[in-house]
C-alpha positions as CSV (number, residue, x, y, z in Angstrom):
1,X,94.8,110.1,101.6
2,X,95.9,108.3,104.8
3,X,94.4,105.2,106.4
4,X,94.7,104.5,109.8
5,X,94.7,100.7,110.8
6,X,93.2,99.9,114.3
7,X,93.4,96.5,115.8
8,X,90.3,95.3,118.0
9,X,92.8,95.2,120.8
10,X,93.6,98.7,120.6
11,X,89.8,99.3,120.7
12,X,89.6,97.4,123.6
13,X,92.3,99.8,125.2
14,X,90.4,102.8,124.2
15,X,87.3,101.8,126.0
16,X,89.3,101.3,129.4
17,X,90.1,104.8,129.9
18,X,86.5,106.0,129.1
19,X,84.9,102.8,132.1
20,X,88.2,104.3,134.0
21,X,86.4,108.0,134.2
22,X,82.8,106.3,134.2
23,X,81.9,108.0,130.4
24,X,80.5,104.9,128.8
25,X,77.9,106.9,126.7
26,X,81.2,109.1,125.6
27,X,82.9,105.7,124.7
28,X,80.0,104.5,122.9
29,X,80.1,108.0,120.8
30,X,83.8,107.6,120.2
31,X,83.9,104.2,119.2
32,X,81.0,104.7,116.4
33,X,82.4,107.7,115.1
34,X,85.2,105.4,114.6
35,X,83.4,102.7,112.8
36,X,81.9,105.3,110.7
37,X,85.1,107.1,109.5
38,X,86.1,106.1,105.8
39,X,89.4,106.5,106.7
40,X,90.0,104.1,109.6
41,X,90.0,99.7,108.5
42,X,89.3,98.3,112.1
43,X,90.8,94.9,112.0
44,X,88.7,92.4,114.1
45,X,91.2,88.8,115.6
46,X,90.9,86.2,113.0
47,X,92.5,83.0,113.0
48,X,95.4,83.9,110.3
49,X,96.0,87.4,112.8
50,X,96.3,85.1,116.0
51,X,98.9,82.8,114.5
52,X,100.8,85.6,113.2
53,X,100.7,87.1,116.5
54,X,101.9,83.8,118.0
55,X,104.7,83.7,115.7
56,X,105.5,87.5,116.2
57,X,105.7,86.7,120.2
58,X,107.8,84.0,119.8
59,X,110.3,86.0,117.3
60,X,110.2,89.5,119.4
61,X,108.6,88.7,123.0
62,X,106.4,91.2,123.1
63,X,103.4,91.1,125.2
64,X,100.4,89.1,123.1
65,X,98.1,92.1,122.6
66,X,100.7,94.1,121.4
67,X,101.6,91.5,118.9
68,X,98.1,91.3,117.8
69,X,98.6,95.4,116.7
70,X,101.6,94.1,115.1
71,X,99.4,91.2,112.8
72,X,96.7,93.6,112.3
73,X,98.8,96.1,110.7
74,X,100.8,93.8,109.0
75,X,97.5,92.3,107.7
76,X,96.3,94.8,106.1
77,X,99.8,95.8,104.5
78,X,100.1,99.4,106.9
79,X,103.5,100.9,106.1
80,X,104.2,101.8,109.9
81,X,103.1,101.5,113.2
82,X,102.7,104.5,115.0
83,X,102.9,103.9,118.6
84,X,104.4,106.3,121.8
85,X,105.5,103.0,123.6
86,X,108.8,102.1,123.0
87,X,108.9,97.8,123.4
88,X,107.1,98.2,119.6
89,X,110.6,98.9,118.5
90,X,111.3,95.0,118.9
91,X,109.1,94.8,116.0
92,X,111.0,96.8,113.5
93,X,112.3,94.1,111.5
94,X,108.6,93.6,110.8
95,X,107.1,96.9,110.2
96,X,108.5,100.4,110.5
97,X,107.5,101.9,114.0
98,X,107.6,105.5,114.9
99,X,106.3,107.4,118.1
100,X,103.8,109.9,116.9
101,X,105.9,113.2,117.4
102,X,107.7,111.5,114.9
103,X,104.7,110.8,112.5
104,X,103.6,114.0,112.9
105,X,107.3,115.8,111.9
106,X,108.4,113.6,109.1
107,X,105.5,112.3,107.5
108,X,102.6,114.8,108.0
109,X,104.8,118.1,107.6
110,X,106.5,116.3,104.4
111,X,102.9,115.4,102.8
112,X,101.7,119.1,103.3
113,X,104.6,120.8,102.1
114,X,103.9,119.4,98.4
């Protein structure tokens, strides 16, 4: 069974498009499902995440929030990142990154197949 990883950060983006289209009760719905999901580890910042993130900026310069997805996931020992924006491939000496297309094609359809 797969686990998804989500930073707090990437919660934090979530809820910006829900305030940007004035659905906060739709957000709030969203946002528990998530919690509630056996399937999803929400990783909050703790201290040992922000120094890794600090380091990751320094080694890839990646904007600090998106280095905080890249601690999270490496905290909780993900084996890829799946992300659609394209400066996460400066992290690919730290974790495998693929777009989701990508997920979807090679790792979904080969998972199914068996």
């Amino acid at each position: 069974q797969l686990k998804g990883v989500i930073s707090i950060i990437t919660i934090a983006e979530l809820c910006v498009g829900y305030y940007n289209v004035n659905k906060p009760n739709e957000k709030d719905e969203y946002i528990s499902n998530l919690y509630s999901q056996d399937n999803y580890i929400i990783v909050n910042l703790e201290r040992i995440i922000a120094d890794q993130s600090a380091k990751i900026r320094s080694e890839t310069n990646l904007r600090l929030p998106d280095c905080i997805i890249v601690a999270a996931s490496l905290h909780e020992k993900a084996s890829l990142l799946i992300s659609n924006d394209e400066k996460f491939k400066r992290a690919e000496n730290l974790i495998k990154v693929c777009t989701s297309e990508e997920f979807c094609k090679n790792y979904l359809s080969s998972n199914t197949e068996s």
